[in-house]
C-alpha positions in Angstrom: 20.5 33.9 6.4 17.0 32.1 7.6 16.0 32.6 10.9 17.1 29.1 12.4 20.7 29.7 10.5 20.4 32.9 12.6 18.9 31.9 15.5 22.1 29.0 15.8 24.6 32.1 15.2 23.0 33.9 17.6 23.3 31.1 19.8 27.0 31.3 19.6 27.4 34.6 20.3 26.6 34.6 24.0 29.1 33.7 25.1 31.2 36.6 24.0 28.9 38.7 26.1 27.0 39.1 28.9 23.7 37.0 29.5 22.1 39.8 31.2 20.7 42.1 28.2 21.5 45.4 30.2 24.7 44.9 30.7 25.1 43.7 27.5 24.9 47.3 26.7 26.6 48.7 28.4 29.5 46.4 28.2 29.1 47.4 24.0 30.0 51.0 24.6 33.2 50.4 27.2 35.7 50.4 24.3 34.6 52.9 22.2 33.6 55.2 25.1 36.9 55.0 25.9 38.3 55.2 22.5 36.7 58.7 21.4 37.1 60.2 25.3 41.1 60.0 23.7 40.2 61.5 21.0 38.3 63.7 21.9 41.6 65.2 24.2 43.7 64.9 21.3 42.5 65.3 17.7 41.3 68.8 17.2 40.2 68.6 13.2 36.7 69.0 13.4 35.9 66.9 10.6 38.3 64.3 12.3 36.2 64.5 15.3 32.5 64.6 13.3 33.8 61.1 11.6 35.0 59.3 15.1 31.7 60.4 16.8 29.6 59.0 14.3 31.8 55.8 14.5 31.1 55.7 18.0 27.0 56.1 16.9 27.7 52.9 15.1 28.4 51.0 18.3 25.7 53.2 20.2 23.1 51.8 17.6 24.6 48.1 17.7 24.1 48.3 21.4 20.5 49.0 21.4 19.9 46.2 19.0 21.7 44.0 21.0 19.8 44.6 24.0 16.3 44.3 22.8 17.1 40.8 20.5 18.6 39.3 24.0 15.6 40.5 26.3 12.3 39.8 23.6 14.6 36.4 23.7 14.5 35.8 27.1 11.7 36.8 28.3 9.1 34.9 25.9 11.8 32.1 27.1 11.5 33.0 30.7 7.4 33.6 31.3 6.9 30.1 28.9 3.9 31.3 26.9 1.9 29.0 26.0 0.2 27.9 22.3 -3.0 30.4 23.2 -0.7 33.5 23.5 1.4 33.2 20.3 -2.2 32.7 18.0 -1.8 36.4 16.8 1.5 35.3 14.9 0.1 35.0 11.5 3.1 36.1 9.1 5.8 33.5 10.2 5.4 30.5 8.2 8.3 27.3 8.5 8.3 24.6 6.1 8.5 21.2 7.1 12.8 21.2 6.9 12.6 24.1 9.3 10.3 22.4 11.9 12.8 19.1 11.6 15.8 21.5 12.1 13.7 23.7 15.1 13.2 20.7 17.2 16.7 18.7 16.2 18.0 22.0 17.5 16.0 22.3 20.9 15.3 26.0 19.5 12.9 28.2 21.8 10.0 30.8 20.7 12.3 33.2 22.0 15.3 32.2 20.4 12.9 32.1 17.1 11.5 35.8 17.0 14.3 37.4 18.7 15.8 35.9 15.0 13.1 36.5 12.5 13.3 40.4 13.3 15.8 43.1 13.2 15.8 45.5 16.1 17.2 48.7 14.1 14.8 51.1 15.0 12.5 51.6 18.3 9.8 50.5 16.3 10.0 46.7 16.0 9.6 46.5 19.4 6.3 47.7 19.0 5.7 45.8 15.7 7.2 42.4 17.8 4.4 43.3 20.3 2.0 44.2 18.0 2.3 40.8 15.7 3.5 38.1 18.6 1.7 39.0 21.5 -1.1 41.4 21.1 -0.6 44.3 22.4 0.6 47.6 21.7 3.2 48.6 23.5 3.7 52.7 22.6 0.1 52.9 23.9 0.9 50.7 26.8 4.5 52.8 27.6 2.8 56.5 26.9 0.6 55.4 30.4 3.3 54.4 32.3 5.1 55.6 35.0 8.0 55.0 37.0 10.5 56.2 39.7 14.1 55.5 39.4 16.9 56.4 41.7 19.9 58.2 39.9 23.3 58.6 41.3 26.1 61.5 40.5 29.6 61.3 41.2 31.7 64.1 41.2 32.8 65.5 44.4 31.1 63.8 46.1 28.1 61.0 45.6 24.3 62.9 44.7 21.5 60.1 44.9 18.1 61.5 43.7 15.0 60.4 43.0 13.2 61.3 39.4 9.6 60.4 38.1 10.1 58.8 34.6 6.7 59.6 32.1 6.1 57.2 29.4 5.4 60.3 27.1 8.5 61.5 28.1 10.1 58.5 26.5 8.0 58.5 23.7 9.0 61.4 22.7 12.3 60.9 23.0 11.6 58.3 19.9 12.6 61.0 17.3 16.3 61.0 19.0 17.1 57.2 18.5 15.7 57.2 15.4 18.0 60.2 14.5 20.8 57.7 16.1 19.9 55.1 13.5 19.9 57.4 10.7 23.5 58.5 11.0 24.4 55.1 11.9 23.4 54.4 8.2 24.7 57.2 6.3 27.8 56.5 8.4 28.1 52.8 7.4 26.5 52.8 3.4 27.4 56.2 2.2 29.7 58.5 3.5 27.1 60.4 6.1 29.1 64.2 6.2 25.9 65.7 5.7 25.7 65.0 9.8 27.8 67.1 12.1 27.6 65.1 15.4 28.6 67.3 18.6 29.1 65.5 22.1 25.8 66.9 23.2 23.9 64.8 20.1 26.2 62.0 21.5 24.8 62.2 24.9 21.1 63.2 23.9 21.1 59.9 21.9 22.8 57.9 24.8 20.1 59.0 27.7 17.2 58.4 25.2 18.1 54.8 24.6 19.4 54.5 27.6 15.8 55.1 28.9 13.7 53.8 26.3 16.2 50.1 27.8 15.4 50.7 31.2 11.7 52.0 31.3 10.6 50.4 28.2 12.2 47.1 29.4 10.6 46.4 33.0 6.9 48.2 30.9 7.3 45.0 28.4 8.3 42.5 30.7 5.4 43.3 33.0 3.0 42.6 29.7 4.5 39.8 28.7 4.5 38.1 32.2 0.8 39.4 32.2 -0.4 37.6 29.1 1.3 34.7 30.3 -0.8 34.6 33.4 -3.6 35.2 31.6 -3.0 32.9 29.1 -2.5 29.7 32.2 -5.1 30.9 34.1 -7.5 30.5 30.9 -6.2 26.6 29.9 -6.7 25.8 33.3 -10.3 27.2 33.6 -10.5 24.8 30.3 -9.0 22.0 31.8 -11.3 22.0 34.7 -14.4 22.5 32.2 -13.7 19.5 30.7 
């Protein structure tokens, strides 16, 4: 499937989900939260119980692409970069049938690379960054840091405050990239070799649950920066001239 032929499928999908890409997410893993929570209470086969949770990495994995095609959509679409801040793309060609199809279509730069790359592993975000906008954003999130509020119910309702570290996130790479291996073995080969506990389940879940939520608002901020940047230097042209 070419990226326009993907882009228009893509298209589709939305409504079948929500618009807003964190939600998305967590809409994804409702079902199949619930699903292995039952199974978990019933089925007491461990090798029952190894296969279900790596089922349920399947949809953890599907998630996390989900969210990061939606937001590098809408945010290129949202902070309308300009011709000057796309020059570092240099290995996305269209022919001439493509550009007819692009514009008969109304198709947007976000709608375009949120297409042309698959968001399997933690690392095309940094590639998308890398090749479409210029900047790299490990080196950008290992700097950052942020304060988030997190609530626990039990008893009774605990609301804390916690300093999130960039590094901290960083590091916690390795985990959702050990998601996305097991999500493989589980869907091309048969992927025993991996004997998923609840804790690996929940490891995986706060790691890309984090890398969403702190890696999301660091890219946003760089993308809205470049796009400042970008108007602020055509206009400086404009009055040159």
């Amino acid at each position: 499937m070419n990226p326009i032929e993907k882009a228009l499928k893509l298209r589709k999908s939305i409504p079948l989900k929500s618009k807003e890409p964190y939600w998305a997410f967590q809409n994804r893993l409702i079902k199949p939260n619930r699903i292995l929570s039952e199974i978990e209470k019933i089925i007491k086969n461990k090798s029952l119980l190894y296969e279900a949770r790596r089922q349920y990495i399947i949809s953890l994995c599907a998630a996390f692409e989900i969210f990061w095609r939606d937001y590098v959509k809408i945010t290129l679409n949202k902070y309308k970069l300009t011709e000057k801040s796309l020059e570092n793309i240099k290995n996305i060609k269209f022919t001439f049938k493509d550009i007819h199809n692009i514009l008969g279509y109304k198709l947007t730069i976000g709608e375009l690379i949120a297409s042309i790359y698959t968001f399997q592993d933690p690392d095309i975000i940094n590639q998308v960054a890398n090749e479409v906008m210029g900047f790299d954003f490990y080196k950008i999130l290992s700097k950052t840091k942020y304060q988030i509020t997190i609530e626990i119910v039990k008893e009774k309702s605990i609301i804390s405050d916690k300093t999130v570290d960039g590094k901290e996130i960083l590091e916690n790479i390795k985990c959702i990239k050990k998601c996305f291996l097991i999500r493989h073995e589980a869907v091309h080969d048969t992927g025993n070799r991996f004997r998923v506990t609840r804790k690996n389940i929940a490891a995986m879940h706060n790691a890309m649950h984090l890398f969403i939520l702190i890696g999301g608002l660091c890219w946003e901020s760089e993308v809205e920066k470049l796009s400042k940047s970008s108007n602020i230097s055509l206009q400086r042209t404009a009055l040159a001239s």
